[in-house]
VMD Tcl script that draws the C-alpha trace (Angstrom):
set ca {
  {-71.73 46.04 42.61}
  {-73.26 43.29 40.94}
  {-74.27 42.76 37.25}
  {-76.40 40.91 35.71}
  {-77.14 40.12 31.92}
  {-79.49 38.49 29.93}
  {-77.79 36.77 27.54}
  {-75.15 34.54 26.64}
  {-73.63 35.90 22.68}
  {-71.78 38.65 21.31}
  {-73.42 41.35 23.28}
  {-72.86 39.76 26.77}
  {-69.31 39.13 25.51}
  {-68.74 42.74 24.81}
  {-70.07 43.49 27.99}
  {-67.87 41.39 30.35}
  {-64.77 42.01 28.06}
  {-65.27 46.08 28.40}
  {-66.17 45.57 32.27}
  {-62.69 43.33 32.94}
  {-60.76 46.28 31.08}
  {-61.93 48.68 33.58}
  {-63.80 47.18 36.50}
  {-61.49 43.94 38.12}
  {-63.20 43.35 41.30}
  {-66.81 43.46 40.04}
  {-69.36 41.29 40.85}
  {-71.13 39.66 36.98}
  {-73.74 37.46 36.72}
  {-74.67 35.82 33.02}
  {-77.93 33.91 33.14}
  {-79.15 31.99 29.75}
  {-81.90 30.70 28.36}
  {-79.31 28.38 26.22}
  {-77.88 25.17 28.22}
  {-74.26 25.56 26.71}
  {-71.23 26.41 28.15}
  {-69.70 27.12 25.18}
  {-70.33 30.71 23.85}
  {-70.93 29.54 20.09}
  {-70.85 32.31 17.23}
  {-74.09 32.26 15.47}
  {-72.57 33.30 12.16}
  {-70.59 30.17 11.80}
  {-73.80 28.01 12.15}
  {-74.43 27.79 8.59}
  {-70.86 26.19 8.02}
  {-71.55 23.90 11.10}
  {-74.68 22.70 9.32}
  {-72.90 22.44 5.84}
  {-70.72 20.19 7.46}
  {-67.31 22.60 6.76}
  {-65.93 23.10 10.25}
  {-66.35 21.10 13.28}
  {-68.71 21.88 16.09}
  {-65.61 22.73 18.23}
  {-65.13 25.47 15.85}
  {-68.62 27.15 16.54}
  {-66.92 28.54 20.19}
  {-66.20 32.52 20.08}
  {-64.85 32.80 23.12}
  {-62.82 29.89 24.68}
  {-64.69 26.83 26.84}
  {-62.86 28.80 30.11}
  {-64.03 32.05 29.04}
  {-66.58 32.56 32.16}
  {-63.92 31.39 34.91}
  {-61.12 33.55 33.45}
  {-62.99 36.70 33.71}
  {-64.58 35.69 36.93}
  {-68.43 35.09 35.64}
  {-71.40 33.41 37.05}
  {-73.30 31.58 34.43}
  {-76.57 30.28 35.30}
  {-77.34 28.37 32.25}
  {-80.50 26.69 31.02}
  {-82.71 28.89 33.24}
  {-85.04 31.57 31.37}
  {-85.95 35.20 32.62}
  {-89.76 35.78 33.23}
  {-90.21 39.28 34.65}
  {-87.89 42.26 35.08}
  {-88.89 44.31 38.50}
  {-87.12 47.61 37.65}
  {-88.33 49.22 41.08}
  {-86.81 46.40 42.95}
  {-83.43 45.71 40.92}
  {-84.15 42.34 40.17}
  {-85.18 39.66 37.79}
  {-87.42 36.56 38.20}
  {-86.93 33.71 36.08}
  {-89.45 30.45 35.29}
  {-88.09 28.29 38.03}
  {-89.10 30.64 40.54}
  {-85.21 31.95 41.52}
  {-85.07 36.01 42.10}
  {-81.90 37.35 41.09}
  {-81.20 40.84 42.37}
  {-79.10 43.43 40.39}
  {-77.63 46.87 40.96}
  {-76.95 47.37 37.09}
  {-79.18 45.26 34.38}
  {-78.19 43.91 30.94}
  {-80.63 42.64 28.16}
  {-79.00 41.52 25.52}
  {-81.81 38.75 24.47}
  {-81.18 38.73 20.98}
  {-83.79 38.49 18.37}
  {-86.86 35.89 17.78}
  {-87.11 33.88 14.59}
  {-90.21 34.71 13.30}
  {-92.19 31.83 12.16}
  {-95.53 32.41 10.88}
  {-98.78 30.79 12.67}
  {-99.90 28.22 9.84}
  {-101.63 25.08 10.52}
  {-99.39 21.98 11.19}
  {-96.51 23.95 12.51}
  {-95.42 22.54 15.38}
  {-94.79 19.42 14.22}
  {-91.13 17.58 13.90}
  {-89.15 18.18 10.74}
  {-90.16 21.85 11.12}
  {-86.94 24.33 11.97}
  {-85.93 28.05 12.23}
  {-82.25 28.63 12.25}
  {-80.71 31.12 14.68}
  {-79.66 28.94 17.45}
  {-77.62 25.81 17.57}
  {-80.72 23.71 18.75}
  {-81.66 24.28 15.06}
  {-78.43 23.34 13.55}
  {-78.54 20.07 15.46}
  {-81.90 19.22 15.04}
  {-81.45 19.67 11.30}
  {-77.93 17.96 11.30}
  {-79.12 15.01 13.31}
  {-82.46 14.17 10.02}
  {-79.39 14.71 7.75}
  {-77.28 12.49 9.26}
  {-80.34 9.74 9.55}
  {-80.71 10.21 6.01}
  {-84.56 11.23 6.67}
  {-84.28 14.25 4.86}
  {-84.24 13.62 0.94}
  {-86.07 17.42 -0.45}
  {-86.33 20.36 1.92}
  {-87.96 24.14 1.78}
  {-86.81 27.16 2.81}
  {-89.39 29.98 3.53}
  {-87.33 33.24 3.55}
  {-84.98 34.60 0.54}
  {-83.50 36.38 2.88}
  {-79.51 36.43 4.71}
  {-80.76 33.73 7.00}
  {-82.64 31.70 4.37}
  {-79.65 32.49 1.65}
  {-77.05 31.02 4.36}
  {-79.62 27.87 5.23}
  {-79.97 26.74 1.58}
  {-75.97 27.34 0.52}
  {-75.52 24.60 3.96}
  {-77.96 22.57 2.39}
  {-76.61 22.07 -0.53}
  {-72.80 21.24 0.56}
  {-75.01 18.73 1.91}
  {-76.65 17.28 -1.14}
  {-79.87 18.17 -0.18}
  {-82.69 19.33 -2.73}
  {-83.54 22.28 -1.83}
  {-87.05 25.06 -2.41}
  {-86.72 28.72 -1.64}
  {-89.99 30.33 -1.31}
  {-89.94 34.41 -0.69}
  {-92.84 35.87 -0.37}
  {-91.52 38.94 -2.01}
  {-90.76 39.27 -5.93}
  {-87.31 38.79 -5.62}
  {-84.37 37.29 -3.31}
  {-82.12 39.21 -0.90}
  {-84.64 41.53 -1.50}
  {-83.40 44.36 1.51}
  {-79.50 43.91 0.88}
  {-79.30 43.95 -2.83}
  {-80.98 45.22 -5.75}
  {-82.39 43.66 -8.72}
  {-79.13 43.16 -10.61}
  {-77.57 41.47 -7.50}
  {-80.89 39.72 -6.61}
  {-80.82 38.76 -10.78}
  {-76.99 37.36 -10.10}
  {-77.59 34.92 -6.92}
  {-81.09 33.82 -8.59}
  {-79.18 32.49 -11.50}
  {-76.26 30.92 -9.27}
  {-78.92 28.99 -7.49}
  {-80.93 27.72 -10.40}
  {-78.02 26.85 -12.73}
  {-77.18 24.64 -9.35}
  {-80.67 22.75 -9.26}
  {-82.17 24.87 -6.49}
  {-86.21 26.20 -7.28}
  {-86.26 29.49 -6.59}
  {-90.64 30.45 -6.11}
  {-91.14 34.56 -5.48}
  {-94.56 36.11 -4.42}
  {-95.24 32.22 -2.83}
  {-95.06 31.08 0.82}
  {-96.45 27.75 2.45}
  {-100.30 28.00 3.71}
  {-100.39 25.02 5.22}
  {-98.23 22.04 6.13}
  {-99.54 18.19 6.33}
  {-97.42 15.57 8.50}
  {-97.75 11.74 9.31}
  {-96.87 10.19 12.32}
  {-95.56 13.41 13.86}
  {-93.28 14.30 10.95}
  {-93.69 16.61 8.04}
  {-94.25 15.22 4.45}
  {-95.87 17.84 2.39}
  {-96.68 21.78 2.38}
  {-99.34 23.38 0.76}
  {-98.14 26.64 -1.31}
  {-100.07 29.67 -1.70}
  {-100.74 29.24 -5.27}
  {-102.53 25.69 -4.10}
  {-99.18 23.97 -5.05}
  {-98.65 20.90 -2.73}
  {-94.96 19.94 -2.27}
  {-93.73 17.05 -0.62}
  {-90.42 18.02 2.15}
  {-88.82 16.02 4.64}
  {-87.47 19.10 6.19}
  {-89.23 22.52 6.71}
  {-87.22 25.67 7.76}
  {-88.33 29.32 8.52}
  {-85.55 31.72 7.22}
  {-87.49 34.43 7.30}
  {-85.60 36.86 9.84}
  {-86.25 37.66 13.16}
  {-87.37 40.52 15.70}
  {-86.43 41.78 18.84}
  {-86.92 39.67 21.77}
  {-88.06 42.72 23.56}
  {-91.11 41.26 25.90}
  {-89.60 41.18 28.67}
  {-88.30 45.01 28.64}
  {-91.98 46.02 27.04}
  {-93.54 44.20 30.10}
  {-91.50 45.88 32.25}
  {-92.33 49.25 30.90}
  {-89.40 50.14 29.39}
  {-89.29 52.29 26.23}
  {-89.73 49.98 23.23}
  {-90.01 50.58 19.43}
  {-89.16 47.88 17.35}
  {-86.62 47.60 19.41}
  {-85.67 48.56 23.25}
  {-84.74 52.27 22.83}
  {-81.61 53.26 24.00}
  {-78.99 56.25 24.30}
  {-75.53 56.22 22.57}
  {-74.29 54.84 26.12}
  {-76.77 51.65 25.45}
  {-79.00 52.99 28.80}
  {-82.68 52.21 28.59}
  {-85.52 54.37 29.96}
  {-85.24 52.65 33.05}
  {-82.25 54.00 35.73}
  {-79.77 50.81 35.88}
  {-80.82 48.52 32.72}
  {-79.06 48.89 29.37}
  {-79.85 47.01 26.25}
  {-77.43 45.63 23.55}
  {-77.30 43.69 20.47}
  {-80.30 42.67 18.13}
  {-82.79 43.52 20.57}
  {-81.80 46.93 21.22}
  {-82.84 49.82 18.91}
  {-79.53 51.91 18.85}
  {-77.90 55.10 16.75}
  {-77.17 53.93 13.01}
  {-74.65 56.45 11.44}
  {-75.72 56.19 7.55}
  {-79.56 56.63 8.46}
  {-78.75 59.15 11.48}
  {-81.36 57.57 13.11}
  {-81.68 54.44 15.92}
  {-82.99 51.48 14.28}
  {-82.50 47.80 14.95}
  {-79.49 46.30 12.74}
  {-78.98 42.61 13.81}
  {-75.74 41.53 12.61}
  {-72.55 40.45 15.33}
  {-69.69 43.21 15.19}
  {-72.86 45.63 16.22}
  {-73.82 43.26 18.71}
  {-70.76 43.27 20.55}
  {-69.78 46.56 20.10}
  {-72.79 47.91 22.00}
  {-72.59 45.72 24.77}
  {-68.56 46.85 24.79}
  {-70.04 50.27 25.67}
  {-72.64 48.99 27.96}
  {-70.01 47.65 29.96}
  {-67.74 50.77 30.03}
  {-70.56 52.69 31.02}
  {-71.27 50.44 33.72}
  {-67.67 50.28 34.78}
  {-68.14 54.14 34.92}
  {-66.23 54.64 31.52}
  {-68.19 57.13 29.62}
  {-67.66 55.33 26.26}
  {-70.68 57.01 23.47}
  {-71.27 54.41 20.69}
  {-71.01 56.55 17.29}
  {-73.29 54.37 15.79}
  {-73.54 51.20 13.35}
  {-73.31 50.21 9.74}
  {-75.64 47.95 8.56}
  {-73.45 45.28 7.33}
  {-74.37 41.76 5.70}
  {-72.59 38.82 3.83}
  {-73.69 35.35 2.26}
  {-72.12 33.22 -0.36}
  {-74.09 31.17 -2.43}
  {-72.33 28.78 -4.76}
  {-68.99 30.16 -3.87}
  {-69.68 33.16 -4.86}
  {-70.02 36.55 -1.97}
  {-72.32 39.27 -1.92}
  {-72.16 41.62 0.59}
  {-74.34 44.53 1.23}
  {-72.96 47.91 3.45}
  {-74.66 50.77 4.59}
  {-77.50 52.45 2.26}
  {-76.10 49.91 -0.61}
  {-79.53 49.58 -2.12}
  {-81.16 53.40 -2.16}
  {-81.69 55.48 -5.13}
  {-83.34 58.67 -5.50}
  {-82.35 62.07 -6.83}
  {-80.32 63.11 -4.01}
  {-78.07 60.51 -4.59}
  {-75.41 59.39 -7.13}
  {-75.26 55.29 -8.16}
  {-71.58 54.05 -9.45}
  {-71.82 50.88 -10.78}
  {-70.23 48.27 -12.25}
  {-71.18 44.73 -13.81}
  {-69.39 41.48 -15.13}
  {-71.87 39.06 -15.59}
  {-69.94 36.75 -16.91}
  {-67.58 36.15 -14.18}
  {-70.06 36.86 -11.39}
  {-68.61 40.03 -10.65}
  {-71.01 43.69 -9.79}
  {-70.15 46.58 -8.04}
  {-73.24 49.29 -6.68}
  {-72.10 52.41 -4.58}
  {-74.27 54.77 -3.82}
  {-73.11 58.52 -3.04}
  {-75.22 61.31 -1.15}
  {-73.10 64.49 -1.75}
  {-69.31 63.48 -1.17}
  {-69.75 60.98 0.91}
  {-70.07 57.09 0.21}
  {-73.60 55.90 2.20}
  {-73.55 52.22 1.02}
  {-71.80 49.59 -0.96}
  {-73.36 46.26 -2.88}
  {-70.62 44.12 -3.99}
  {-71.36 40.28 -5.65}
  {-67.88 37.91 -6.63}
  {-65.75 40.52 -5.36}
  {-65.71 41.97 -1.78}
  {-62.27 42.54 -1.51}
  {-62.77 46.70 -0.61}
  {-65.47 45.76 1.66}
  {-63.50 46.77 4.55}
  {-62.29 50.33 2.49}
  {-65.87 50.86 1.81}
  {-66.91 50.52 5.05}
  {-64.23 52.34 6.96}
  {-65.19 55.76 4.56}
  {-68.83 55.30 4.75}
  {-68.41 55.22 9.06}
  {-66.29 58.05 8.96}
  {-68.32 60.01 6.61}
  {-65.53 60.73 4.56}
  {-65.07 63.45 1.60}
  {-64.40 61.16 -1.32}
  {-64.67 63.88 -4.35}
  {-60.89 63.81 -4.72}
  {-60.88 60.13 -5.63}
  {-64.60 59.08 -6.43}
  {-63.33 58.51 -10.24}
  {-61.04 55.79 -8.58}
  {-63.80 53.99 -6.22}
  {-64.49 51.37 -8.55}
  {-61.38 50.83 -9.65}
  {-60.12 46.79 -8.89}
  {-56.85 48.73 -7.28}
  {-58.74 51.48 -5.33}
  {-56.74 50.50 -1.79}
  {-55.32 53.00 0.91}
  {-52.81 55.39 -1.13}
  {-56.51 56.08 -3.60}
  {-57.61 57.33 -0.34}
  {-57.64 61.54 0.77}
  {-54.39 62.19 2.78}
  {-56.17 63.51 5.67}
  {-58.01 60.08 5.64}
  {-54.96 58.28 5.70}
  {-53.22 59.74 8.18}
  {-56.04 59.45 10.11}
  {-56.44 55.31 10.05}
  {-52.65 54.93 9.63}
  {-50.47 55.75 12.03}
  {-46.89 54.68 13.77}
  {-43.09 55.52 14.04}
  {-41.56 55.59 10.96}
  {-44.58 55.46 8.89}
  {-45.02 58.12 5.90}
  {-48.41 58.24 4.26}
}
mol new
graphics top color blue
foreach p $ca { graphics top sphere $p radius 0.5 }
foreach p [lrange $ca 0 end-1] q [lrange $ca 1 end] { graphics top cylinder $p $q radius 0.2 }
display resetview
């Protein structure tokens, strides 16, 4: 049996890792748009381009990771057309690969809106480590002396907190009224603002860029919304990104937002499964499939892919939505249904401004549904592990804000359930 997947990050990694566990002898084919060897982690990028770890340190999986689990990687090649009736996949070079089961696990898109002067150099996105280098390389020539960000966003928070390690002088512009606008809520949004301006960045809300003006090939101003024109040696798009899901749509496969899959990660196409950030899968807090683009979800779901395909019937219970920056040393992290009100639900909250420290959970019934956490995150993993299990937290919810709220705070049921071993008494 041969498989074949789209896709060289997280998801692909999950998928090869679950098929080894169960499936030796399998033929597995990995073909990438990406040239590199190395499987990188994405969410280390921003500390790559802030100059705090090494490149070497970008690799998630080891350099030998393809030969030890007895891979194919056909790198630097990119996947045109997906023939479900046929089994196989045809990519821009004009190779047809054949397949008995299918993997896309493409990732998402950075989306970059389609304003005159775009293309030219000095303009980035940053999902990939193309970007990274391109961006590294202008620092490192010293060409890049003020830069914007477009996007107040994770991926724009994590650009500008790189930039600055870096001495840069940096521009947010969000086209929305406030920053980190989906993960937190105004009080958090309030907090990083502040960080950022008290450290010399210009924050602009309801403002974007129009227009951008270059010489000789290189950007060296924007025009604003407002009619503003900035000068920038560096340009880059942090606005998000969206399923890279053409190639399923065009394939007639069932696509949303997302490609639409089951809680074993199959399609609507017999033999092709979809995992990661371009697969629309079964979120737990929202009991509903949506896209949630973050890493442990990306390789979870192609984990279960790959049992499935091993002919492990592995159901994925769903995701959390889970997301972290750190600007100016200082976390935020958003979990679940963190920033929902409404009258069906209860808000706990709790707020040192002066030492950067605010704590938002949100309740629906007994049950925590989402967490927003700036300066401390140390519960983060607590809160998450009762929000995915859904857990009854009446008998302690006067001790879930608590700076001491740890496992023996926790129901006994609960803890018995995530603790367990010979000799151990909880």
């Amino acid at each position: 049996m041969r498989t074949l997947i789209i896709g060289n990050s997280a998801a692909a990694v999950g998928v090869v890792e679950s098929m080894r566990q169960h499936d030796k002898e399998a033929e597995i084919i990995v073909v990438s748009e990406e040239p590199y060897e190395m499987i990188y982690s994405r969410p280390l990028l921003s500390h790559y381009l802030g100059a705090e770890i090494e490149k070497s340190r970008l690799a998630y999986r080891g350099q030998d990771f393809h030969e030890r689990h007895d891979v194919m990687p056909i790198l630097g090649t990119r996947i045109v057309r997906i023939e479900p009736e046929e089994h196989r996949v045809r990519a821009a070079s004009g190779e047809v690969y054949a397949y008995d089961k299918l993997v896309i696990s493409t990732g998402g898109t950075p989306i970059v809106p389609p304003i005159p002067g775009v293309q030219t150099g000095g303009v980035y996105t940053f999902t990939r480590l193309d970007d990274a280098e391109g961006i590294v390389q202008g620092l490192t020539e010293g060409a890049v002396r003020r830069c914007i960000v477009v996007g107040g966003g994770m991926i724009g928070m994590k650009t500008v907190d790189a930039l600055m390690k870096r001495g840069v002088s940096v521009t947010i512009l969000e086209l929305a009224p406030r920053i980190l606008g989906a993960a937190l809520d105004e009080t958090g949004s309030r907090m990083m603002t502040e960080l950022l301006t008290s450290a010399g960045v210009e924050v602009l809300t309801e403002n974007t860029v129009e227009e951008i003006q270059s010489s000789e090939g290189h950007i060296e101003s924007v025009t604003l919304r407002d009619g503003r024109i900035l000068d920038c040696d560096l340009l880059v798009f942090g606005i998000g990104v969206r399923p890279n899901a053409g190639l399923a749509e065009e394939a007639g496969i069932e696509v949303n937002r997302g490609v639409v899959v089951d809680q074993y990660m199959r399609t609507s196409k017999p033999d092709i499964y979809a995992a990661g950030d371009v697969a629309e899968a079964y979120d737990l807090v929202v009991d509903m499939n949506r896209t949630v683009a973050i890493w442990p979800n990306a390789y979870r779901q192609g984990a279960v892919a790959g049992a499935h395909i091993a002919g492990v019937s592995r159901l994925d219970e769903g995701g959390v939505a889970m997301n972290t920056v750190e600007v100016c040393d200082v976390p935020a992290m958003s979990i679940g249904n963190g920033n929902v009100s409404g009258e069906d639900c209860e808000v706990l909250v709790e707020h040192d401004a002066e030492n950067h420290r605010y704590k938002r959970l949100v309740l629906q019934g007994d049950c925590l549904v989402g967490a927003i956490l700036v300066g401390d995150v140390g519960r983060a993993g607590i809160y998450t592990g009762l929000i995915r299990s859904r857990v009854d937290v009446s008998d302690c919810r006067d001790g879930l804000l608590h700076q001491h709220f740890g496992l023996l705070s926790l129901p006994d049921q609960y803890r018995k359930h995530i603790v367990t071993g010979l000799g151990i008494e909880v």
